[in-house]
N, C-alpha and C positions, 0 to 999 in steps of 0.2 A: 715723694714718688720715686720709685728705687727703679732705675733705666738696666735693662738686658742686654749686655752685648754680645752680638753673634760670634762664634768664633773665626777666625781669619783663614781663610783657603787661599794656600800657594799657590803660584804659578804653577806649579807642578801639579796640584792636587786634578788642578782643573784641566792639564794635560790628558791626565788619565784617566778623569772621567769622559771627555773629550772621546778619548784614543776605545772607552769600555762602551760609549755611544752607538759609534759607528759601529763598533762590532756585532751589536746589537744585546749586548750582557747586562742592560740595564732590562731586559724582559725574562731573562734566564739568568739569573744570577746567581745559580748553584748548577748550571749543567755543566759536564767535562768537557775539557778546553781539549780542540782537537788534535788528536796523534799527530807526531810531525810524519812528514811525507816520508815516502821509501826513498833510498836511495836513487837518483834518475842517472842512467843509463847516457854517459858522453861517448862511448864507443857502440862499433858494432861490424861486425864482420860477417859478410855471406858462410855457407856453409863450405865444403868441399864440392866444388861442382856444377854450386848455385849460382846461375846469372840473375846480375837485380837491374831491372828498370826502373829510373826515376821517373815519374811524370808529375808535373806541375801548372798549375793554372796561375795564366797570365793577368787574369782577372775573375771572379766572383761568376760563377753559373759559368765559366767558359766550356763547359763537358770534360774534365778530366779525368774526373771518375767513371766516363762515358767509356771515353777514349781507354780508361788503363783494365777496363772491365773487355774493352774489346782485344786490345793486346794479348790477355790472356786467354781468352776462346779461342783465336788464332793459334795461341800456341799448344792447346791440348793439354796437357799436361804444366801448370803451371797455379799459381796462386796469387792474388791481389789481396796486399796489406795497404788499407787505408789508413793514413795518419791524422784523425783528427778526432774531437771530442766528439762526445756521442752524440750530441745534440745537433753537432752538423753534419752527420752521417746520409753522404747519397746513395749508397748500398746497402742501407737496413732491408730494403723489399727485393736484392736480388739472388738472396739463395732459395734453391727449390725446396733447401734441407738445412736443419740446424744439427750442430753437434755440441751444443754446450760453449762454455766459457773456461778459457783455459785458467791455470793458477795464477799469471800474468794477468787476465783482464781481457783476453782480447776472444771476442764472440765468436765461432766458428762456425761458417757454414760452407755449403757446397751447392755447385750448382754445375750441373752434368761434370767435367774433369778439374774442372777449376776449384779449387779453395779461396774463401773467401774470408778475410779477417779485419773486422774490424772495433772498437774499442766499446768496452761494457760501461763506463766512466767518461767526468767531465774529465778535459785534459785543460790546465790553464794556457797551455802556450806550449809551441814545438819544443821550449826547449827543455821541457820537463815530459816527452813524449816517450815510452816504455820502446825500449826496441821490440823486432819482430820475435816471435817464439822461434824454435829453433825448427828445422825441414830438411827432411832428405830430397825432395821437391828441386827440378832443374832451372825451375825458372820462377823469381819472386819481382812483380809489378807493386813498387810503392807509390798508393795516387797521395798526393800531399797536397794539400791546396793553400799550402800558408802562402803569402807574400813574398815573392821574392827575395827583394829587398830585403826581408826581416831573415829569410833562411839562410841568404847567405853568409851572414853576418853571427847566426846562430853558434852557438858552445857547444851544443847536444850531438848524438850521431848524425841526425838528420841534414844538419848545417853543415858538418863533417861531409856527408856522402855529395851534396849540392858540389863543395867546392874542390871535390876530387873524381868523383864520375867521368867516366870517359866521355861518354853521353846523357843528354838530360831531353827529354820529351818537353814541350810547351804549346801548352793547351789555350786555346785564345778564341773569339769569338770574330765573326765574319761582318765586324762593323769601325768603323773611325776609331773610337775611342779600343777599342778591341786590339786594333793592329798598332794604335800608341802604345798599350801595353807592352804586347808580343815586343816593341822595339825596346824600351825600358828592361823587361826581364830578357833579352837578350844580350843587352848591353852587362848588363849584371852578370849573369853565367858565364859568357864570352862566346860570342859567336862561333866559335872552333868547332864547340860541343854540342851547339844546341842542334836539334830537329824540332818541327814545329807543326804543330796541326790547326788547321781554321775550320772554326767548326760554323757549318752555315753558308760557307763563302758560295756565288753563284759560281758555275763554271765560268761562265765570261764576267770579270770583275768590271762593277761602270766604273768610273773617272773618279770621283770622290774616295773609293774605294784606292783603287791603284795611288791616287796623291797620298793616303792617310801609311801605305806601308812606306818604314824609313830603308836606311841606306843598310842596316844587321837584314832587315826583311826581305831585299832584295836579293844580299847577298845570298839570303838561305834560298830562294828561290834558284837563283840560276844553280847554283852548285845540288839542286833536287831534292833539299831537306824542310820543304813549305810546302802542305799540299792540305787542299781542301775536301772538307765533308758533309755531304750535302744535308740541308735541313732536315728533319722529319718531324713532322707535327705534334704525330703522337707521343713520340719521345720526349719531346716539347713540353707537352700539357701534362703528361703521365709519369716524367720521370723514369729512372730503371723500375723495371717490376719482376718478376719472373718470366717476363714470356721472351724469347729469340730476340737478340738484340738485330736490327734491319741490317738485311744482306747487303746493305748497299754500305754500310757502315765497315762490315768486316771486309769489305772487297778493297777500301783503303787503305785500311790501318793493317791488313795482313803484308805489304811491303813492307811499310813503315819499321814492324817488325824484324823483316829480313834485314834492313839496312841500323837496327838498333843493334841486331845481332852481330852484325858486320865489325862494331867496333870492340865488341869484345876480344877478336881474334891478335 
């Protein structure tokens, strides 16, 4: 009886079947292997003329795409570029009007004087995020929702504009864990720069509330750069859509505005 021996597979071999696994090539194993990525984009410079807003959320659903959609109605003439993959896009429902996809990727729409831009594609991470197209436009709101922590720290332009901005908007929610946040990504930005919006906070804060904001929280309060916006339900339940963003919304964040404008000068 004459015995078969299998043939011996490397360490290696089993690597790369391993490493062709995960990729999933063991189902497709003649499709083409994907084009490498465009070049991404470490720099980025406003236009001639162009003022940019950062706004950034403190935490997950805190309204910062609320907040950077209302900054730019306030200011008439202006555009909101949202930075993040399409798949976490909270202004896909708030243009009235679409104008296509630019050569970059980034969706264009409009909604009464505002342009609205935001991304056609998954983006893996800020730090491979395409910068904005180029605008004669005076005023461009970028709502960025990544993580602080991770922005500032970022390579990209994005990470870049965090840690040079005069000013940086921070978006946070009107709860304990909310204003831990708001303390943390202040602490990270530097309190100098930040302004801060609480979204939800009651007019009269209770007790739990007032102990939960830290010592960056207060500071932004007495110096007038922490100020609250009151709940609305239906924004709530519904998200941006196209209809009027609540007046009571814009009667806020239209200072806010003025005093973001302030540090431009």
């Amino acid at each position: 009886m004459t015995t078969t021996m299998s043939p011996v597979v490397s360490v290696e071999d089993l690597r790369r079947a391993y490493r062709a696994a995960l990729a999933g090539e063991f189902r497709h194993p003649n499709r083409a292997r994907p084009a490498p990525a465009k070049p991404v984009a470490t720099e980025w410079a406003p236009g001639p003329g162009e003022q940019v807003v950062l706004v950034v959320g403190a935490c997950g659903g805190a309204g910062a795409s609320t907040v950077a959609l209302g900054l730019a109605t306030c200011a008439g003439d202006a555009r909101v570029v949202e930075c993040c993959t399409v798949a976490a896009s909270g202004l896909a429902g708030a243009s009235t009007a679409e104008m296509g996809v630019t050569a970059d990727g980034w969706v264009q729409g409009t909604r009464d004087t505002v342009l609205i831009e935001r991304r056609s594609d998954r983006v893996a991470s800020i730090a491979v995020m395409p910068a904005p197209s180029a605008t004669a436009g005076p005023l461009t709101v970028l709502d960025c929702p990544a993580d602080v922590d991770l922005l500032v720290h970022d390579s990209g332009w994005l990470g870049a504009l965090a840690r040079t901005a005069a000013a940086v908007l921070v978006v946070t929610r009107g709860t304990g864990p909310g204003l831990r946040r708001l303390e943390a990504a202040t602490s990270g930005l530097g309190a100098d720069r930040v302004h801060a919006v609480v979204v939800g906070a009651p007019k009269r804060w209770p007790r739990p509330l007032e102990q939960a904001l830290g010592a960056h929280g207060r500071q932004l309060r007495t110096s007038g750069r922490l100020i609250g916006v009151p709940h609305d339900p239906q924004l709530a339940v519904d998200g941006i859509t196209t209809d009027p963003l609540p007046a009571a919304l814009l009667a806020v964040v239209a200072p806010v505005l003025e005093s973001l404008r302030g540090t431009f000068r």
